[in-house]
C-alpha positions as CSV (number, residue, x, y, z in Angstrom):
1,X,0.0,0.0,0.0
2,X,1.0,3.9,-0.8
3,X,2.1,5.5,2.4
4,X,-0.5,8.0,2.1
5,X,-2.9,5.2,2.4
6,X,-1.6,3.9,5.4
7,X,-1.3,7.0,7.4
8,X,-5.0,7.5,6.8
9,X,-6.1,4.2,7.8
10,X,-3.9,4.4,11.2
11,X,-5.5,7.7,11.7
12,X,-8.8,6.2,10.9
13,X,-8.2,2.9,13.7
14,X,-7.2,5.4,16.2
15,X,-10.5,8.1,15.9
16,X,-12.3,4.6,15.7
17,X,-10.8,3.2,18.9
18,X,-10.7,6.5,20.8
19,X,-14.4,6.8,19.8
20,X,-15.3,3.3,21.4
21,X,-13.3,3.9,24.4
22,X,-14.7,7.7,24.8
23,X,-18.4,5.4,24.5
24,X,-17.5,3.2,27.5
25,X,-16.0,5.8,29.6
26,X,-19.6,7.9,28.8
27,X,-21.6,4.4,30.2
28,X,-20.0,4.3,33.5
29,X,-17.5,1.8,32.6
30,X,-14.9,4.5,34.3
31,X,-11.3,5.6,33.0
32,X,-10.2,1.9,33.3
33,X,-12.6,0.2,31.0
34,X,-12.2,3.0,28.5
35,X,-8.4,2.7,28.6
36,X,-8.5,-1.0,28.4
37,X,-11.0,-0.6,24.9
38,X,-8.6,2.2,23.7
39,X,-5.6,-0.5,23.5
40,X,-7.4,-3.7,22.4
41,X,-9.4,-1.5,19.6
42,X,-6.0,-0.2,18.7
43,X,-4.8,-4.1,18.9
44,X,-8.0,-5.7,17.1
45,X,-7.5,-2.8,14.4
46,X,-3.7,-3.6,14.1
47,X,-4.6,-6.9,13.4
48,X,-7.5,-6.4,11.3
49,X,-5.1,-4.0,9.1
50,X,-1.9,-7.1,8.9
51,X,-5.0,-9.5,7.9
52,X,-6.5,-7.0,5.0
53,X,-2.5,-6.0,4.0
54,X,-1.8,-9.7,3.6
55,X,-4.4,-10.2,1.2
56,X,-3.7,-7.6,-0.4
57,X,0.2,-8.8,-0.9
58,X,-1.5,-12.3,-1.8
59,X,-3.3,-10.7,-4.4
60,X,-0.5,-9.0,-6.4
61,X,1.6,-11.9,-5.8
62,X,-0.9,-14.0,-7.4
63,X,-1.2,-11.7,-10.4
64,X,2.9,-11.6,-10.9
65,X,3.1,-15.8,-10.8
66,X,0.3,-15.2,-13.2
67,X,1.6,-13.0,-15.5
68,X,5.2,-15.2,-15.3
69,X,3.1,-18.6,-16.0
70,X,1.7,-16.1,-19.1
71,X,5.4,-15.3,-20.0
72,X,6.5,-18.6,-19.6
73,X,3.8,-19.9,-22.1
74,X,5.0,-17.1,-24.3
75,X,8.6,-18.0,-24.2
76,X,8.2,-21.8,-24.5
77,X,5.7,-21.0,-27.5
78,X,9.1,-19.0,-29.5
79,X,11.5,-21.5,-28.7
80,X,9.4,-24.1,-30.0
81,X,9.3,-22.1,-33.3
82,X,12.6,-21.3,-33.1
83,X,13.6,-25.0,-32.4
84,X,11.9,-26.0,-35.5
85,X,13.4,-23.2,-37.5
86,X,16.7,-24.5,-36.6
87,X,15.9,-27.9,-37.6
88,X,14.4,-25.9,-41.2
89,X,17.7,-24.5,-41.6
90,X,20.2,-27.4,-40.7
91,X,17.9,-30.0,-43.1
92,X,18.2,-27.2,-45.5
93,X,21.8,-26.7,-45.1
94,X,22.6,-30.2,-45.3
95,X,19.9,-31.3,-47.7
96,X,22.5,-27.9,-50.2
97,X,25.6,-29.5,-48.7
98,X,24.2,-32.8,-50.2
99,X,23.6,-31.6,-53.5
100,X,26.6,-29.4,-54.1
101,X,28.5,-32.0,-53.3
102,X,26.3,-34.5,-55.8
103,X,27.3,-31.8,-58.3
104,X,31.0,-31.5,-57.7
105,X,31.1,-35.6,-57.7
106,X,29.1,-35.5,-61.0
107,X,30.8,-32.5,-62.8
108,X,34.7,-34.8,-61.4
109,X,33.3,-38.1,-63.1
110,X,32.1,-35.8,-66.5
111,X,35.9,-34.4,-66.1
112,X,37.3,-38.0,-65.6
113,X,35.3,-39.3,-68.2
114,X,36.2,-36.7,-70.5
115,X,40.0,-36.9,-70.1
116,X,39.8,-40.9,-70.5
117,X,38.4,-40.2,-74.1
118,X,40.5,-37.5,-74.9
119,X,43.7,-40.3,-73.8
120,X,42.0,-42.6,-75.8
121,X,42.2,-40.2,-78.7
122,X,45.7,-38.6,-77.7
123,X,46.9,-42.5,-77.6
124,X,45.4,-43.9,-80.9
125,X,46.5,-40.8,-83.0
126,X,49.8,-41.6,-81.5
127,X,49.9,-44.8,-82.6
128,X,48.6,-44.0,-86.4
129,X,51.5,-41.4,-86.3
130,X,54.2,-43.8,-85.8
131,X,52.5,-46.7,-88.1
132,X,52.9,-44.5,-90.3
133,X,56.1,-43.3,-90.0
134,X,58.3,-45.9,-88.0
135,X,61.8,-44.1,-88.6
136,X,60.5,-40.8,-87.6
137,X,63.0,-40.8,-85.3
138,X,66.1,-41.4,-86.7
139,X,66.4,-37.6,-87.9
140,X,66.4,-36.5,-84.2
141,X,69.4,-35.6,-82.3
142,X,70.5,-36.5,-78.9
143,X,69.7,-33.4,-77.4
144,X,66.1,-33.4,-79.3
145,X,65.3,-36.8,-77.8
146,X,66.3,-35.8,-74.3
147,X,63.9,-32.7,-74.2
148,X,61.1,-35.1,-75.9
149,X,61.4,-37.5,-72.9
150,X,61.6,-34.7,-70.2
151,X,58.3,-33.4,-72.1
152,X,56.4,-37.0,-72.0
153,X,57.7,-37.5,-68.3
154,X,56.2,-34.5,-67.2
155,X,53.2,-35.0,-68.9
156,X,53.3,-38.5,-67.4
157,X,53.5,-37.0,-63.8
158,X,51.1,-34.4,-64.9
159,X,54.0,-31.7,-63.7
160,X,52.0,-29.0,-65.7
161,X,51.6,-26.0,-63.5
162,X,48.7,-23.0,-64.5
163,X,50.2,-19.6,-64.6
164,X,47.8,-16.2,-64.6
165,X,49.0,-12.9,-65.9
166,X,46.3,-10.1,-65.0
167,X,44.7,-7.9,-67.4
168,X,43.9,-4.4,-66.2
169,X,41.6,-1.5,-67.3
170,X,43.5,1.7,-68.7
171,X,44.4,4.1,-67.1
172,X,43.2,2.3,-63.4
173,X,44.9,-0.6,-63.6
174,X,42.5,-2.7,-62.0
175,X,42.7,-6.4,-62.9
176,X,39.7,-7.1,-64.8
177,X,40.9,-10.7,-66.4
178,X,44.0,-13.2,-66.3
179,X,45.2,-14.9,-68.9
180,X,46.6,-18.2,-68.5
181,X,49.6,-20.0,-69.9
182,X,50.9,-23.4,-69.3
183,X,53.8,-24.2,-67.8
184,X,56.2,-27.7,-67.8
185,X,58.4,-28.8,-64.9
186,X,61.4,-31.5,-65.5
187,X,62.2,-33.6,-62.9
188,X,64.4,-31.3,-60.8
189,X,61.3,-28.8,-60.7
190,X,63.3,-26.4,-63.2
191,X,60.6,-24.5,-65.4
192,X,60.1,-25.1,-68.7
193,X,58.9,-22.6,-71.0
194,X,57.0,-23.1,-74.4
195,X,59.6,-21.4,-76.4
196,X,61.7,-24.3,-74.8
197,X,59.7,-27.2,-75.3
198,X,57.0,-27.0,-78.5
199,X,59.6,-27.9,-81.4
200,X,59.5,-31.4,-79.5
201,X,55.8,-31.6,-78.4
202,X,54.4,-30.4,-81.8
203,X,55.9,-32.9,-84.3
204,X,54.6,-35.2,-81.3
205,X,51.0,-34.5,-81.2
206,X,51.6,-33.3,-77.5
207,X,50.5,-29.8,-77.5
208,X,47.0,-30.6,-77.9
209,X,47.5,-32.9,-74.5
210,X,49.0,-29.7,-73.0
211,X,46.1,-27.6,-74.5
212,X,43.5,-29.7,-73.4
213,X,44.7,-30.1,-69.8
214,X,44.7,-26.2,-69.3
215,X,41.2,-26.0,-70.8
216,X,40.3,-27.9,-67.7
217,X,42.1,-26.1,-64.9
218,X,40.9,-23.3,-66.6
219,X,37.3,-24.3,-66.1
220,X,37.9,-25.2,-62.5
221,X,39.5,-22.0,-61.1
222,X,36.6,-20.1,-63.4
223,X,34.2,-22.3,-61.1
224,X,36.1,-21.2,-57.9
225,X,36.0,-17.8,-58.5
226,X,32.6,-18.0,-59.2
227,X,32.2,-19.6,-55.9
228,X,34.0,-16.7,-54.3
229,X,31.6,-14.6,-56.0
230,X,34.7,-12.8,-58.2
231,X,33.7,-11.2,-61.3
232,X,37.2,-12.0,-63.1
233,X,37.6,-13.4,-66.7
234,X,39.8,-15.8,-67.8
235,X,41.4,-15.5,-71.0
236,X,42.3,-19.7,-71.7
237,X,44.0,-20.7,-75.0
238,X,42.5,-23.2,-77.5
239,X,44.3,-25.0,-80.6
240,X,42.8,-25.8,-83.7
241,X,43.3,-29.0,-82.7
242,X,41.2,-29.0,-79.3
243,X,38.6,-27.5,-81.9
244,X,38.8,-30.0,-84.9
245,X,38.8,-33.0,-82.3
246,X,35.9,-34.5,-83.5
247,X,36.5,-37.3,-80.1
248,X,37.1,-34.9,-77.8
249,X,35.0,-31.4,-78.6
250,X,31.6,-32.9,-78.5
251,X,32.6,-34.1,-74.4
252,X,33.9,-30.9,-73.8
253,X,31.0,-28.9,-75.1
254,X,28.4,-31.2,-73.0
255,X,30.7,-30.4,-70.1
256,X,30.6,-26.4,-70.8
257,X,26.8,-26.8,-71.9
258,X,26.1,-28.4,-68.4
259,X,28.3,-24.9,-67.0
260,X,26.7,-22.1,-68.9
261,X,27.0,-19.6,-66.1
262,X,30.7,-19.8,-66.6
263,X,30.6,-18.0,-69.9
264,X,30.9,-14.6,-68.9
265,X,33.8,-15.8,-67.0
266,X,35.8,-17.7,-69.6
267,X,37.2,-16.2,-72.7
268,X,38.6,-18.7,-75.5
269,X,41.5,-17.5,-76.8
270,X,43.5,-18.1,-80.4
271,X,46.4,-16.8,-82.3
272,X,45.5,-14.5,-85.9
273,X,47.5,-16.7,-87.9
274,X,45.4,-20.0,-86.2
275,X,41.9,-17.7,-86.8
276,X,42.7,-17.5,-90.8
277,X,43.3,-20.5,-91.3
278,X,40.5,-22.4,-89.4
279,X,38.4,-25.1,-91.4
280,X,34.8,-25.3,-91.7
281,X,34.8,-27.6,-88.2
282,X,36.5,-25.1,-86.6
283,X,34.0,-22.4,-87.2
284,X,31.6,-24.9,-86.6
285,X,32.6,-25.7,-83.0
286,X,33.2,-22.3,-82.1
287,X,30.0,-21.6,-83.1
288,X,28.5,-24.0,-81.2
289,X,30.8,-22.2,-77.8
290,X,29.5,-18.8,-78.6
291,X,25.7,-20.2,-78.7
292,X,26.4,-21.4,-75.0
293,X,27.6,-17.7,-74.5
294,X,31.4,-17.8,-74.6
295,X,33.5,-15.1,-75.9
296,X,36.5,-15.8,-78.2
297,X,39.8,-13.4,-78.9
298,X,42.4,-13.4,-80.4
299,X,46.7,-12.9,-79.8
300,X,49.6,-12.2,-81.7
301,X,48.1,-9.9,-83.6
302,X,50.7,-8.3,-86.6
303,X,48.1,-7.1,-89.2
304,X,46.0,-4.5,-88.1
305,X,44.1,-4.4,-91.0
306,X,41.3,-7.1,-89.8
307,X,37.7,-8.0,-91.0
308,X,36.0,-6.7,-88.1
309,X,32.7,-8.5,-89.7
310,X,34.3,-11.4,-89.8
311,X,35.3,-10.9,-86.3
312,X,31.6,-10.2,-85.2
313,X,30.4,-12.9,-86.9
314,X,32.6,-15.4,-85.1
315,X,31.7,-13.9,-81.8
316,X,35.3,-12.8,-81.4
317,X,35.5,-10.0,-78.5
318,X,38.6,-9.1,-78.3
319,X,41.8,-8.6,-80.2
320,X,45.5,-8.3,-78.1
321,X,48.1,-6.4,-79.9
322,X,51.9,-6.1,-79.4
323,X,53.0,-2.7,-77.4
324,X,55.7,-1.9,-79.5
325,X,54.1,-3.5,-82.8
326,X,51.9,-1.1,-82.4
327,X,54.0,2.4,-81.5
328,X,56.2,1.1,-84.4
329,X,53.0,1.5,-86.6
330,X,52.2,4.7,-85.6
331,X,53.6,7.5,-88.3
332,X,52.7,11.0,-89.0
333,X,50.7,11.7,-92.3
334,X,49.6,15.5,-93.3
335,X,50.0,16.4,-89.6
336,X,47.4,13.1,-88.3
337,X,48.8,10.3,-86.3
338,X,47.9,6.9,-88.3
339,X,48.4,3.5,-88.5
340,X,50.9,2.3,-91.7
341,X,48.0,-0.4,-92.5
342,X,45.5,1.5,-92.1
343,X,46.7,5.2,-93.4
344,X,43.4,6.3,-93.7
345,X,42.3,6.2,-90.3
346,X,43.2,8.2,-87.8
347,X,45.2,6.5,-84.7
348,X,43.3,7.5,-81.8
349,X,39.8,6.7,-84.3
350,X,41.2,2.4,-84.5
351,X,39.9,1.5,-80.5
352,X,36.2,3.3,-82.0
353,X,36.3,1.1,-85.0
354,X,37.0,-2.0,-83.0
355,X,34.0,-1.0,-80.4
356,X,31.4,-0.3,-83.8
357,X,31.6,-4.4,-84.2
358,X,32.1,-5.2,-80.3
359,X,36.0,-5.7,-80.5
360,X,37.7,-4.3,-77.6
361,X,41.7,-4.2,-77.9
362,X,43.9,-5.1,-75.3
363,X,47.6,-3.7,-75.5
364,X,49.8,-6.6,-74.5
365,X,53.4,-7.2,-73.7
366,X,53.9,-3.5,-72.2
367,X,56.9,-2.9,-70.5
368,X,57.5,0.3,-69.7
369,X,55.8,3.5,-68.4
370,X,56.7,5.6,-71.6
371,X,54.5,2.9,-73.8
372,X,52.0,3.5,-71.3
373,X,52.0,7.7,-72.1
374,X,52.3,6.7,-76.0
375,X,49.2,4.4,-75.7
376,X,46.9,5.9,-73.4
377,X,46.8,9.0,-76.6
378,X,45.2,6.3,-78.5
379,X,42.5,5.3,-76.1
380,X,43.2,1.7,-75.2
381,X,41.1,0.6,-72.7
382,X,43.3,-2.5,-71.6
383,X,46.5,-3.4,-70.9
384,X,48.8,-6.6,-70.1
385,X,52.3,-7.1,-69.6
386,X,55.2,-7.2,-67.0
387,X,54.9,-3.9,-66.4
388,X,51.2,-4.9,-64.6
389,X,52.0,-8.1,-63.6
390,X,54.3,-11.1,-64.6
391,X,53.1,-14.3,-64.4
392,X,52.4,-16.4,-61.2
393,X,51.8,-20.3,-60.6
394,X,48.1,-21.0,-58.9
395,X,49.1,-22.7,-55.7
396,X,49.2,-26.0,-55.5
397,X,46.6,-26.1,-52.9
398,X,44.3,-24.4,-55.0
399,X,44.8,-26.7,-58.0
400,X,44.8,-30.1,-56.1
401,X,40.8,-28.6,-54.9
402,X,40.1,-27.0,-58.5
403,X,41.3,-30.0,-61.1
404,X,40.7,-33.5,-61.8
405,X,42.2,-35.9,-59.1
406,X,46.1,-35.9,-59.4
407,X,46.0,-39.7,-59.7
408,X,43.4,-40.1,-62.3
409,X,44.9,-37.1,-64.9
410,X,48.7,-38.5,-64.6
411,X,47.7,-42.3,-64.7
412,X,45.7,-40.8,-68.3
413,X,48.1,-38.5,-69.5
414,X,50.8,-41.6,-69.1
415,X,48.5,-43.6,-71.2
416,X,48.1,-41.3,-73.7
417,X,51.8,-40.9,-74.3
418,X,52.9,-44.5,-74.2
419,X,54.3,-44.2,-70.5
């Protein structure tokens, strides 16, 4: 009870007493009588007032237990809900964890699958070859043969590492793709570079092994960064013979058609010189890539006088060009800045053409800031090169989570190479 409350009824018990006594004391009870009714109305009142405050105390107790059963009932009621909410989410989490993990072990059995027939192939069109010419051979020097068996064993122990240049926008310099190259190790781990290695493997029929096996690690960092939630390219080579493989293309596309959402991701990637002189499979089959979405460009550009419809038609997006090739084509003509092939047109007017048919260029192999001044006059809106980035090896971690199982790709690469 307020304070106020209880000062009022105290004062009320005492006037009530002092009124009872004051009535006894008025009947000829005497002083005693009155006196003894003054203390045991003041005692019956005290109790009377303990009794009434007790209920009172009872009372609000009763209605805080009820309000905490109510609370109670509440709270039991949201962790029931929340109970099954968790079990929602962890059946839902497992139930994704289930499935991604049905996908990876399907798309690594397509990948198996796929390298098996392209061994198959690799090993058969071996054979033929030396069917056909048995003393092949014989014209090959020591030092030749040496190099051919350090290529085949480290194909054999699948000793071919992915390297990744970037490719940045002009003038940021923010990586906006990579491009990957291939890379052979001997058996003392000493690198091997292409320059170093392709007058063996070509005669061979081994660059399209090499080829192939990039495509691949190519498609499996794509699909990690995609997992990562990276909007990177991937500029990945192709041959003419990866494309004309009449075994091995059809597997290849029913692996990419199964991964369409990689296609804004990875950009095929052929020399000029291997563009001119593709067949009517060729076009075919990259045909068939663009209809899935993927891009194509084209390196080692050295005519600048292109058939940008052509280009358009085939779905090509992008055309790298030589630094210095290209400042070594620049001249003055009646006080314009033109290209030699293409006198016509004004320097700074060639990156517009390109963009009329969808063609952007990337400046490659720059290696120096003074290029950099020289090209930025012309509008370039990419560059590549040392000078942005050499290029690094994908760890090793990174590869043995993104490729085909170590085991599986050297025990097929040894078969297709007679190891």
């Amino acid at each position: 009870m307020k304070r106020l409350t209880q000062f009022f009824l105290g004062g009320f018990y005492v006037t009530l007493s002092l009124c009872l006594a004051l009535a006894i004391w008025r009947s000829g009870g005497g002083w005693a009588a009155g006196l003894s009714a003054l203390v045991g109305g003041l005692a019956a009142m005290g109790v009377l007032h303990l009794l009434v405050r007790r209920g009172f105390d009872f009372s609000a107790i009763r209605g805080e237990l009820g309000n905490i059963r109510e609370a109670n009932l509440i709270l039991a009621q949201q962790m029931e809900k929340i109970d099954a909410r968790l079990t929602e989410v962890v059946e839902t989490v497992t139930d994704d964890a289930l499935r991604r993990s049905e996908e990876l072990s399907s798309e690594v059995h397509l990948l198996e699958d796929t390298v098996q027939r392209m061994a198959e192939q690799m090993e058969a069109q071996l054979h033929s070859r030396v069917a056909a010419a048995p003393g092949h051979t014989f014209g090959r020097g020591p030092q030749s043969e040496a190099l051919l068996d350090t290529v085949k064993a480290a194909l054999a122990d699948n000793r071919v590492d992915l390297y990744l240049q970037p490719v940045v926008s002009l003038p940021q310099r923010r990586t906006v793709f990579y491009e990957s190259f291939s890379r052979l190790r001997d058996d003392t781990g000493r690198v091997m570079m292409p320059a170093e290695y392709l007058s063996v493997a070509e005669p061979e029929g081994l660059v399209a092994a090499i080829d192939n096996l990039l495509l691949f690690r190519c498609v499996q960092i794509v699909r990690r960064l995609a997992k990562q939630d990276r909007k990177v390219g991937i500029f990945c080579n192709i041959s003419l013979a990866s494309l004309a493989d009449e075994s091995f293309f059809p597997q290849f596309l029913e692996f990419l058609s199964a991964n369409k959402d990689m296609a804004g991701a990875l950009i095929f990637e052929l020399g000029q010189s291997a563009f001119d002189r593709r067949g009517s499979v060729e076009a075919r089959n990259m045909a068939r890539l663009a209809d899935l979405g993927f891009r194509f460009s084209l390196d080692k550009v050295n005519d600048l006088d292109l058939d940008f419809q052509d280009l358009s038609r085939a779905d090509v997006k992008f055309i790298k060009v030589g630094a210095q090739m290209l400042l070594d084509q620049l001249e003055e003509s009646d006080g314009r800045l033109v290209i030699k092939s293409l006198p016509d047109l004004h320097a700074s007017d060639f990156s517009r053409l390109t963009r009329r048919y969808g063609v952007e260029v990337i400046i490659e192999k720059v290696e120096s800031e003074r290029q950099i001044v020289d090209l930025l006059e012309l509008e370039i809106a990419f560059g590549q090169g040392h000078l942005f980035g050499e290029p690094r090896a994908i760890r090793d971690a990174i590869l043995a989570e993104s490729e085909p199982p170590a085991d599986f790709m050297r025990s097929s690469m040894r078969k297709a190479i007679g190891y």
